[in-house]
C-alpha positions as CSV (number, residue, x, y, z in Angstrom):
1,X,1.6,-12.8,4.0
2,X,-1.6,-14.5,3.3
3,X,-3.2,-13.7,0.1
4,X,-6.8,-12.8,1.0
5,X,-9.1,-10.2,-0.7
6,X,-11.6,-7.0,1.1
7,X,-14.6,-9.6,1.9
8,X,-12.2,-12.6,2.9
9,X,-10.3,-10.2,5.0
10,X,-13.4,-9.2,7.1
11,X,-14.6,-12.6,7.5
12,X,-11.1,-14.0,9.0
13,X,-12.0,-10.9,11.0
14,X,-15.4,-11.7,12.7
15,X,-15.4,-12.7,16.6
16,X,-18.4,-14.9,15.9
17,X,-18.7,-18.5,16.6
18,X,-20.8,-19.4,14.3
19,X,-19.5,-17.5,11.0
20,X,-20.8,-18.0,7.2
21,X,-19.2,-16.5,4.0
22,X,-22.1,-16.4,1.2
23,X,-20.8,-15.6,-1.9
24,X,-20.6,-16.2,-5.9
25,X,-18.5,-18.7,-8.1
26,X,-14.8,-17.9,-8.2
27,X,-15.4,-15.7,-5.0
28,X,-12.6,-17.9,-3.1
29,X,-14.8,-19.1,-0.8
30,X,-12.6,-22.3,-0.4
31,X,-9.8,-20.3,-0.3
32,X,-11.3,-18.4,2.7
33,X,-12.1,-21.5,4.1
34,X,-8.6,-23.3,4.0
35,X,-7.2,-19.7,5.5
36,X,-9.5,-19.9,9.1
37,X,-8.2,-23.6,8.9
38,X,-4.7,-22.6,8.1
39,X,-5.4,-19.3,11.0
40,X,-6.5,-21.8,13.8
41,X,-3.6,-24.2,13.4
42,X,-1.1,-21.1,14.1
43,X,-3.2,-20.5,16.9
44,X,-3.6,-23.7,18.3
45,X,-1.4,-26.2,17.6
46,X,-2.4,-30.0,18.3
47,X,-6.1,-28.9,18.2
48,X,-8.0,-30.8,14.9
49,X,-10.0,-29.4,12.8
50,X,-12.8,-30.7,10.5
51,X,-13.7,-30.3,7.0
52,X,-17.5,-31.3,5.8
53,X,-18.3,-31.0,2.2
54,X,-21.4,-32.5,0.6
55,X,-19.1,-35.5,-1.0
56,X,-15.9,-37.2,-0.9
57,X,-15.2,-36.5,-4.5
58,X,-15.2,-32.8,-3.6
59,X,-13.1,-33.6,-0.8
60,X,-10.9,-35.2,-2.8
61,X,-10.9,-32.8,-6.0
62,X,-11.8,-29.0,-4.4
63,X,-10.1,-29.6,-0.7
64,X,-7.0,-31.3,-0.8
65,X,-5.1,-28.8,-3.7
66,X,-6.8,-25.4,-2.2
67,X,-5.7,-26.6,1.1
68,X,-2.3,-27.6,0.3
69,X,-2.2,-24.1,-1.2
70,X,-3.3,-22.1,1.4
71,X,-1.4,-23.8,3.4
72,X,2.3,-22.7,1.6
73,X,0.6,-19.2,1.6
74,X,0.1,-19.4,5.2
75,X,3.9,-20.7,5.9
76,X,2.7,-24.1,6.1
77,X,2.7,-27.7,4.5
78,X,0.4,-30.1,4.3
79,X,0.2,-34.1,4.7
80,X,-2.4,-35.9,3.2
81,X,-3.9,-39.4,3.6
82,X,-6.4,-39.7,1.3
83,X,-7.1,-43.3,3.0
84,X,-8.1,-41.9,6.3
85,X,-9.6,-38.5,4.7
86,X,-7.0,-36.7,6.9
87,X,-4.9,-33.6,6.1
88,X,-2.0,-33.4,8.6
89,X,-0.5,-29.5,8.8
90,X,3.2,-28.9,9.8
91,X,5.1,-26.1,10.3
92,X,8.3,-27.0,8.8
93,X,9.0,-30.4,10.9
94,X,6.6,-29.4,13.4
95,X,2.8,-31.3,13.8
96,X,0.5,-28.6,14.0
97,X,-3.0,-30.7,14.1
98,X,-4.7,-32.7,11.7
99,X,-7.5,-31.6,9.5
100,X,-10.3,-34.4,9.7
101,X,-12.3,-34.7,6.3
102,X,-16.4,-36.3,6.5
103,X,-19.1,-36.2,3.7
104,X,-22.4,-34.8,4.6
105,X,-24.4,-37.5,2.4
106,X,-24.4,-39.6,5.3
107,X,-25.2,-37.0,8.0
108,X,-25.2,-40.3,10.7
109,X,-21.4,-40.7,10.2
110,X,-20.4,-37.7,11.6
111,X,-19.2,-39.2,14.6
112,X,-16.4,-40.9,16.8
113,X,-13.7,-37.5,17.2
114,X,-13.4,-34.2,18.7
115,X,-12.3,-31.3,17.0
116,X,-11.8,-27.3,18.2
117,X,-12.5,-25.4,14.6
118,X,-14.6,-26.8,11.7
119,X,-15.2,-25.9,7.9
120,X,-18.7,-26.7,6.2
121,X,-18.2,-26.2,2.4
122,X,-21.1,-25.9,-0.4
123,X,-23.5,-26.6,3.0
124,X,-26.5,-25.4,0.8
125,X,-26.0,-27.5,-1.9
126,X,-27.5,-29.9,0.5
127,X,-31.3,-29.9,1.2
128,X,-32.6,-28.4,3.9
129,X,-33.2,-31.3,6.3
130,X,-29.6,-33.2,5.4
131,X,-28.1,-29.7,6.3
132,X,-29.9,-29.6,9.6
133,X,-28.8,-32.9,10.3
134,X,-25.3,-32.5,9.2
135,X,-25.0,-29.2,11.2
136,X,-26.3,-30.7,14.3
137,X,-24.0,-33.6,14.0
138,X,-20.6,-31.2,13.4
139,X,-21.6,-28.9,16.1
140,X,-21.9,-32.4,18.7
141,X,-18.4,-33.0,17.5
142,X,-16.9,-29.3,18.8
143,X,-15.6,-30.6,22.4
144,X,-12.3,-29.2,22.7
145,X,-12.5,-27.7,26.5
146,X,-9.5,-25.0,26.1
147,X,-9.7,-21.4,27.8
148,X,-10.0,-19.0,24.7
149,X,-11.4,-21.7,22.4
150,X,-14.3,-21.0,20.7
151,X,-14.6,-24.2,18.7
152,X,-15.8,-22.8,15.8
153,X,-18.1,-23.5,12.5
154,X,-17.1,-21.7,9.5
155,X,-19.8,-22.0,6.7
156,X,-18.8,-21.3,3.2
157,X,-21.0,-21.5,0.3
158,X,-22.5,-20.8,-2.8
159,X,-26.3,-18.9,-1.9
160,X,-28.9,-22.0,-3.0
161,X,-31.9,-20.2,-2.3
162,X,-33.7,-19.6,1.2
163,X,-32.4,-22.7,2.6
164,X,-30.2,-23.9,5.7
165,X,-27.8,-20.8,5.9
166,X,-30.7,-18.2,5.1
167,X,-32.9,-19.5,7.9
168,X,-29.6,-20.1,10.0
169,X,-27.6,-16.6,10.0
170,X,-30.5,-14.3,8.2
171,X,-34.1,-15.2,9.2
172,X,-33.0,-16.9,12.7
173,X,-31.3,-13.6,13.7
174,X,-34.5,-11.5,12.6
175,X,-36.4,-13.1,15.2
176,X,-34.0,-13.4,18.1
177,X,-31.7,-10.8,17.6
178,X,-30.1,-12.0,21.1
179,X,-28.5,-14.2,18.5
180,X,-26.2,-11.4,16.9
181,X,-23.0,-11.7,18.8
182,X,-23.2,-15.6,18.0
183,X,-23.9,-15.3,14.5
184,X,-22.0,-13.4,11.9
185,X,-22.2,-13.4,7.8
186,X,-20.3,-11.8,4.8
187,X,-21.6,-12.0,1.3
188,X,-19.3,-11.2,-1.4
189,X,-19.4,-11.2,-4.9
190,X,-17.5,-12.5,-7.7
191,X,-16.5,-9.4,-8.7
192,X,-14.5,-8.8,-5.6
193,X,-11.9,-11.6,-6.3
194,X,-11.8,-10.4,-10.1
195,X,-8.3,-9.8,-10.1
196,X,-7.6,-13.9,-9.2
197,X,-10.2,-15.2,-12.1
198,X,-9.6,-15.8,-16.0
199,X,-10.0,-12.0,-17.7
200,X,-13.6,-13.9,-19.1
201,X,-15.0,-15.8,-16.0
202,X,-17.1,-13.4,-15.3
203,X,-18.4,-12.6,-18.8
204,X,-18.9,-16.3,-19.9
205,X,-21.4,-16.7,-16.0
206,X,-23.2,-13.4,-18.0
207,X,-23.5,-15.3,-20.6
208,X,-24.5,-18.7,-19.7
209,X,-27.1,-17.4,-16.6
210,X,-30.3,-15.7,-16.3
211,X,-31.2,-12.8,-14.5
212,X,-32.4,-14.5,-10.8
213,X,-29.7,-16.6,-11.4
214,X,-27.1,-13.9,-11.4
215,X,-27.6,-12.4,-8.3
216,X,-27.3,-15.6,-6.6
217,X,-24.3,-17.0,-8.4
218,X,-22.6,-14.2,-9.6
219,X,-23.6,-11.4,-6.4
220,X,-24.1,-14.1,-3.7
221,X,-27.3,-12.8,-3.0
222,X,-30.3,-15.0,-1.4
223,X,-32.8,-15.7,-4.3
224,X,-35.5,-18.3,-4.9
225,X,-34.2,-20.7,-7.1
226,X,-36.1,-23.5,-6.4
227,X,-39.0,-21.9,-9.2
228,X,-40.3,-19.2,-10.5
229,X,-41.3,-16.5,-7.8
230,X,-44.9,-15.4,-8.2
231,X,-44.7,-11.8,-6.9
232,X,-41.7,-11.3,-9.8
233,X,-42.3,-7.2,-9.6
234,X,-41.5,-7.1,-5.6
235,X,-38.0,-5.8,-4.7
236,X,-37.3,-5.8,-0.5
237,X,-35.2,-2.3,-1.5
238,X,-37.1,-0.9,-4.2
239,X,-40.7,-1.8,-2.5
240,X,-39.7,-0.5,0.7
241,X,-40.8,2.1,3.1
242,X,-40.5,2.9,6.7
243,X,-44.1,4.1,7.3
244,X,-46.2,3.5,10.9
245,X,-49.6,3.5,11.7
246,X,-50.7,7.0,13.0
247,X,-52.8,7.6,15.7
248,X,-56.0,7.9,14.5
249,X,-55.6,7.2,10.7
250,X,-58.1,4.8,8.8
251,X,-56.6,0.8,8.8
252,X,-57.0,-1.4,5.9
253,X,-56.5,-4.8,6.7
254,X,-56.2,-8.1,4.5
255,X,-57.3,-11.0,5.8
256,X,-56.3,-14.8,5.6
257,X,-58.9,-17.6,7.4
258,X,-56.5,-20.8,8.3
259,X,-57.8,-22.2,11.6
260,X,-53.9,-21.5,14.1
261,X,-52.5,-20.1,11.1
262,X,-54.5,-16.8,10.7
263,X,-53.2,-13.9,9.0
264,X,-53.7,-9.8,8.4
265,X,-51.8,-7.0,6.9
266,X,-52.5,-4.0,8.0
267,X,-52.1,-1.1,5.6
268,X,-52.4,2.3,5.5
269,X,-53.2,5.0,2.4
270,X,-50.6,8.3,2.0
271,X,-49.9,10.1,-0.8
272,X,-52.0,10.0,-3.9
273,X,-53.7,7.1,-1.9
274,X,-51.1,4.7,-2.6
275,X,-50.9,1.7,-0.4
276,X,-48.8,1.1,2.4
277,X,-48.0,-2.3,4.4
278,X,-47.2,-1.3,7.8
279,X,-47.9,-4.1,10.4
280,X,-49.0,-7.6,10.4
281,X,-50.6,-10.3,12.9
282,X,-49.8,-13.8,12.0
283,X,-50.3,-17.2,13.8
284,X,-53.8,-16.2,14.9
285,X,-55.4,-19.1,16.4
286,X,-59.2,-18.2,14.8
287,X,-61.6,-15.3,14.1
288,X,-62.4,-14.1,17.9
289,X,-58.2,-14.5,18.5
290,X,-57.7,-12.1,15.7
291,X,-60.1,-9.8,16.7
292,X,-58.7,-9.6,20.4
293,X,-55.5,-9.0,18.8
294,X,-56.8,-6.3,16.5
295,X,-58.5,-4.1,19.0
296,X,-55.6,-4.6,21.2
297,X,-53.0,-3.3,19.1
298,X,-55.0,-0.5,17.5
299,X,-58.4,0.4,20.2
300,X,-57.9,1.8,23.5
301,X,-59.4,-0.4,26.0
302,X,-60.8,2.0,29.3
303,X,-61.4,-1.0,31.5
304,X,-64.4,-2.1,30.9
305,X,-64.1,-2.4,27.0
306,X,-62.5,-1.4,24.0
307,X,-63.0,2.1,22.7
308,X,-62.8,3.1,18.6
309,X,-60.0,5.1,18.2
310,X,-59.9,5.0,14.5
311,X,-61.2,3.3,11.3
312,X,-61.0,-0.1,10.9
313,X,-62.0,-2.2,7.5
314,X,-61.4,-5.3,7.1
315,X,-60.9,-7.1,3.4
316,X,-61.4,-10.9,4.7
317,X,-60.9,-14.4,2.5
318,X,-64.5,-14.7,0.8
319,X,-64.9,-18.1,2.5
320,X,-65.4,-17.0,5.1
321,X,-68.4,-15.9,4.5
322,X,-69.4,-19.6,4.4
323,X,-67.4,-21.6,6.4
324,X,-67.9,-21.2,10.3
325,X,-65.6,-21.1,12.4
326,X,-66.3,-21.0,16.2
327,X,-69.9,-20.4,16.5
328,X,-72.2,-22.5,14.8
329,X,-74.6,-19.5,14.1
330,X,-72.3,-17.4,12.9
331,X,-69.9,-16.6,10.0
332,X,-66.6,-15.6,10.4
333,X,-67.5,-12.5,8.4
334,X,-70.4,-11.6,10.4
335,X,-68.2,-12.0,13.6
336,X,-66.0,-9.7,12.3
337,X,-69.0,-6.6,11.6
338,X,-70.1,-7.6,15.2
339,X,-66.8,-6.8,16.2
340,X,-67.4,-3.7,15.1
341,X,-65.2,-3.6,11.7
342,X,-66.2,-2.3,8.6
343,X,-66.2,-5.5,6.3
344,X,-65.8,-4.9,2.9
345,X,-66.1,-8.5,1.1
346,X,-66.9,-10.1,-2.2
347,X,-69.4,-12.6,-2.7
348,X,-66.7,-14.7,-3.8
349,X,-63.0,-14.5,-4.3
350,X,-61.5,-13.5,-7.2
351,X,-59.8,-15.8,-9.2
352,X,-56.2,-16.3,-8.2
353,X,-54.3,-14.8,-10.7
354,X,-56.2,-11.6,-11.3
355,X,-55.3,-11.0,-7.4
356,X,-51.9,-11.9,-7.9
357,X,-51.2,-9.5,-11.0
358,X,-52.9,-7.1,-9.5
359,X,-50.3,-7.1,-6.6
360,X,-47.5,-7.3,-9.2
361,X,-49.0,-4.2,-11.5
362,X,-48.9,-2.2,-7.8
363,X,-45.6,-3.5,-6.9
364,X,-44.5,-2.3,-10.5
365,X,-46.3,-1.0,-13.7
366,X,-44.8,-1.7,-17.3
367,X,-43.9,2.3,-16.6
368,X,-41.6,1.1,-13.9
369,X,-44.0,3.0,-11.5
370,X,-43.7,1.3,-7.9
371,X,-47.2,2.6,-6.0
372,X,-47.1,-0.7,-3.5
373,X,-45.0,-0.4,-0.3
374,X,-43.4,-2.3,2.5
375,X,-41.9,-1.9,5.7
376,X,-40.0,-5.0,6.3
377,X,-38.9,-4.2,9.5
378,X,-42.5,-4.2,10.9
379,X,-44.2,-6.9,8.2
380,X,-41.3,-9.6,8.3
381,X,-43.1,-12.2,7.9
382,X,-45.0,-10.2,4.3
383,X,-41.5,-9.7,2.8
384,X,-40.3,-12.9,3.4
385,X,-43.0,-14.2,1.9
386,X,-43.3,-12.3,-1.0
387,X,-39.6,-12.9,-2.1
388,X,-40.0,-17.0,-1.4
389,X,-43.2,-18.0,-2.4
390,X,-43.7,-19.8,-5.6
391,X,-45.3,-21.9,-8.2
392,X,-46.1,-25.7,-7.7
393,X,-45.8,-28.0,-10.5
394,X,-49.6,-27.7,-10.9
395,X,-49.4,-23.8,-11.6
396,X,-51.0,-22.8,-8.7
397,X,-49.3,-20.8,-5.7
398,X,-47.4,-23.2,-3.6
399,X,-49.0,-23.5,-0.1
400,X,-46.4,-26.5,1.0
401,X,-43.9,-24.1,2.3
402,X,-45.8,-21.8,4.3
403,X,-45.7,-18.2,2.6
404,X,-48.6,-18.1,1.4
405,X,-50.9,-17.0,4.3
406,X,-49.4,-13.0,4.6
407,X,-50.2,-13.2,1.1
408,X,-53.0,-13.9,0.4
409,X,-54.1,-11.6,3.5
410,X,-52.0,-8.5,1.8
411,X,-54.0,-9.3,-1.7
412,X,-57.1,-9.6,-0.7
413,X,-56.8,-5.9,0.0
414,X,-55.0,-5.2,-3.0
415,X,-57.5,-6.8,-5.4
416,X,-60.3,-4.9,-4.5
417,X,-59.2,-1.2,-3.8
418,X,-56.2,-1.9,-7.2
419,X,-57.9,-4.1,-9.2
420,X,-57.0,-4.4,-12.6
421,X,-59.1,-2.4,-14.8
422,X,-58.7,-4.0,-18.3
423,X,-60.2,-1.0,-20.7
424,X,-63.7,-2.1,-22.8
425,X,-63.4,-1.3,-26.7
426,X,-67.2,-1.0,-28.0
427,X,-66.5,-2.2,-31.5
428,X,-68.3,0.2,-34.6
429,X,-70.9,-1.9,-36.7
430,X,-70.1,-2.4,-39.9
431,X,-71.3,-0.2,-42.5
432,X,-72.4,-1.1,-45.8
């Protein structure tokens, strides 16, 4: 019988095409790997397979043993010619297929053979645009026209930060969830395959990593690694809450000025007038779009025009008190009273960091108090972003990636109803 643990179990498991095991070091994820090759070769004999890894060397070194030992633990042997990077399985004297090996450094070479299965190791060890191109050229090479076939991809890797298998079987799903019966992921952890590791593997990784480190390498959780996050105090389970707008309830809502890349948070104040983020519009083309928006989602409109159905203020980017953007006589700012909106701005913004700690003290206090919450189930685009943004190499917030819009719109808000209060000490004169 195969020797597989819980998480490798219920990924051999999943009907999916497309199907990724996420995990830590030592979690077996070649191992799972080798066993889908070692499962499709039972299956469907004279059908090739492919292995991808990001370089011959691991091909050579990682692939070719674990294989060879899945293989005998599948009832199999192996066959390997190291020449043509080809792994031939049999079944005692039988040919059961041939496992074709490419590196991924050269995404381009992926080409020239058909196979029905396929196994992408260590795929986010790649960067993000080699990994795109890899993938795209592995899943051209899936041609096998068999009834029942599913010519499948099998990712298994080591979680490198929001990269090519976050976007591809997390974030993608999020925003088509059609995508669901296609896609399917397992993450495991190192601990699960405890029992096959050294007794001090797993002490020596506690060791020798840090904290954000850990959870990716050790839990085979997705965690920035790229840098140091800037909104360190915000936790997706610990910061979140399923709150809604009400009918009728006051709206406070951030918000970003970027000409097609506009951006709001709307939030809402409950108990003890703590914060809430409960909605978002992103994408917004300009001011007047984001108004139309606005009154749409949260106004009735009786025909003729929009009617106030509740509260609306609106804690805008400073510059935009200055730079127009439509109109030539008018600010974005004062479009946005004329729209109605309560508009509560500074004459200037604040300086950077004193927004962003202030979003960090309300996402959690040195008491371990967290008063700042977020639905990520209606503000996807705010939790993403507050997980992956991070510093450039100039210190400021990185605005390369795109996370930075949300925000900014969310702390804009934050700032100025949470600011930090630093406390004045009058200092005694000094008496003679």
């Amino acid at each position: 019988m195969p020797s597989l643990n819980v998480p490798q179990a219920q990924f051999l498991t999943l009907p999916h095409k497309f199907r990724a095991f996420v995990a830590g070091f030592g979690s077996g994820k070649t191992w799972v790997g080798c066993s889908a090759l070692s499962k499709h070769f039972m299956e469907w004999p004279g059908v090739n397979a492919g292995y991808f890894a990001p370089t011959y060397p691991q091909i050579r070194d990682i692939f070719y043993p674990t294989m060879d030992e899945v293989a005998y633990d599948w009832g199999l042997k192996t066959k390997i010619n190291q020449a043509n990077h080809e792994v031939h399985i049999y079944s005692g004297r039988q040919y059961r297929g041939t496992v074709i090996c490419r590196s991924m450094e050269k995404p381009q070479t992926i080409v020239g053979f058909k196979i029905g299965h396929a196994l992408v190791d260590e795929l986010d060890v790649l960067t993000a645009i080699k990994a795109q191109q890899a993938w795209r050229k592995i899943i051209a090479r899936m041609r096998y026209n068999l009834p029942g076939l599913k010519n499948g991809v099998d990712v298994t890797t080591t979680p490198e930060g929001f990269k090519f298998v976050f976007q591809q079987f997390v974030k993608q799903l999020r925003d088509k969830p059609s995508l669901k019966d296609m896609y399917g992921l397992v993450q495991a952890s190192t601990f699960d395959n405890e029992l096959n590791l050294p007794d001090d593997y797993i002490e020596s990784l506690m060791e020798s990593y840090p904290p954000q480190l850990i959870l990716a390498y050790l839990k085979g959780q997705f965690v920035n690694l790229t840098s140091g996050t800037i909104y360190t105090a915000y936790d997706r389970k610990l910061n979140q809450c399923f709150d809604t707008v009400q009918p009728g309830e006051p709206l406070f809502i951030g918000m970003d000025f970027n000409v097609g890349k506009m951006a709001a948070i709307t939030h809402v104040k409950r108990e003890h007038g703590m914060p809430r983020a409960v909605d978002e519009l992103v994408d917004g083309y300009d001011t007047p779009d984001m108004i139309r928006r606005i009154k749409e989602r949260y106004w009735r409109h009786n025909g003729n025009t929009f009617e106030k159905t509740c509260e609306i203020r609106i804690y805008p980017d400073a510059s935009g008190g200055s730079r127009k953007s439509v109109n030539a006589s008018e600010t974005d700012i004062a479009i946005l009273s004329q729209a109605g909106f309560s508009v509560i701005a500074p004459a200037a913004n604040p300086p950077v960091k004193d927004r962003i700690n202030a979003m960090n003290a309300m996402f959690c206090n040195a008491q371990g108090e967290r008063r700042y919450l977020v639905n990520p189930f209606t503000c996807p685009t705010y939790a993403d972003g507050l997980e992956q943004q991070v510093w450039s190499p100039n210190g400021e917030p990185d605005k390369k990636s795109g996370n930075d819009h949300a925000n900014d719109a969310g702390g804009y808000f934050i700032h100025y109803d949470y600011p930090i209060i630093r406390p004045f000490t009058m200092t005694q004169p000094l008496r003679m």
